[in-house]
C-alpha positions as CSV (number, residue, x, y, z in Angstrom):
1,X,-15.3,26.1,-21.3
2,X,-14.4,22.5,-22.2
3,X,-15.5,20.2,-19.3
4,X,-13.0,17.0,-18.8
5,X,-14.2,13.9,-17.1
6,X,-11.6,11.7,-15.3
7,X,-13.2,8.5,-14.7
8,X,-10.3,6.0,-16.0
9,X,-7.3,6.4,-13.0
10,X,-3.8,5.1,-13.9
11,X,-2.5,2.0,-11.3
12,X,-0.1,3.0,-9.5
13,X,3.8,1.8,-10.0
14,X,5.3,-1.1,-8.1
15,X,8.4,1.4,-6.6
16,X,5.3,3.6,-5.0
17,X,3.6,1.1,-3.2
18,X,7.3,-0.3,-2.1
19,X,8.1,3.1,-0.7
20,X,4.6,3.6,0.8
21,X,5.0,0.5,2.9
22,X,8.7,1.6,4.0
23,X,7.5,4.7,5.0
24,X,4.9,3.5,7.0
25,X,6.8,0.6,8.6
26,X,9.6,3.6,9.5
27,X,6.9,5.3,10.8
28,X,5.8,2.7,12.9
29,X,9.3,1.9,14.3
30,X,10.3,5.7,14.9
31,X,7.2,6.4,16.6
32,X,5.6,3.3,18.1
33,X,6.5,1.1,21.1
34,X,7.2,-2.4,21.0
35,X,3.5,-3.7,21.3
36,X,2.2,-1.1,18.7
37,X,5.3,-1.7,16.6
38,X,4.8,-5.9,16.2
39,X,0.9,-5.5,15.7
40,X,1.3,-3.0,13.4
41,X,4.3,-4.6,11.4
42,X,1.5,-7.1,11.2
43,X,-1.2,-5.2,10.1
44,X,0.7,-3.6,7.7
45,X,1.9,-6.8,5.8
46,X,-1.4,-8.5,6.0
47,X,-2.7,-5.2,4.2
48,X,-0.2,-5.1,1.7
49,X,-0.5,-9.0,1.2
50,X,-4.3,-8.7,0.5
51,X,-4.2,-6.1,-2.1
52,X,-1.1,-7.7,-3.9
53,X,-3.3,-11.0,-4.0
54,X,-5.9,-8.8,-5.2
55,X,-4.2,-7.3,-8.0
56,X,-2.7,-9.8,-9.3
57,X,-5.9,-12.2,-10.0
58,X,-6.3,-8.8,-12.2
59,X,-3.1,-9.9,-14.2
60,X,-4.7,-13.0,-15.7
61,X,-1.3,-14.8,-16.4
């Protein structure tokens, strides 16, 4: 039996993290109240935000 080791993962695509945060912010609109819905719309950018800044200091334009 061969053994394979995945340590190397592939990044993401830009479209999946653009429908991830659709989905979620649907989510939140469908299912959440007004209060849950604006500090959540909120948490959800800022999240986003972050790991956008933090990928693209990876870039190294």
């Amino acid at each position: 039996m061969s053994e394979t080791s995945h340590t190397e993962s592939t990044p993401l695509p830009t479209f999946a993290y653009i429908a991830a945060f659709i989905i979620l912010f649907i989510i939140l609109a469908v299912f959440g109240d007004l209060f849950v819905f604006i500090l959540g719309t909120i948490g959800l950018v800022v999240t986003f935000a972050a790991f956008y800044k933090d990928k693209s200091h990876d870039d190294h334009h």
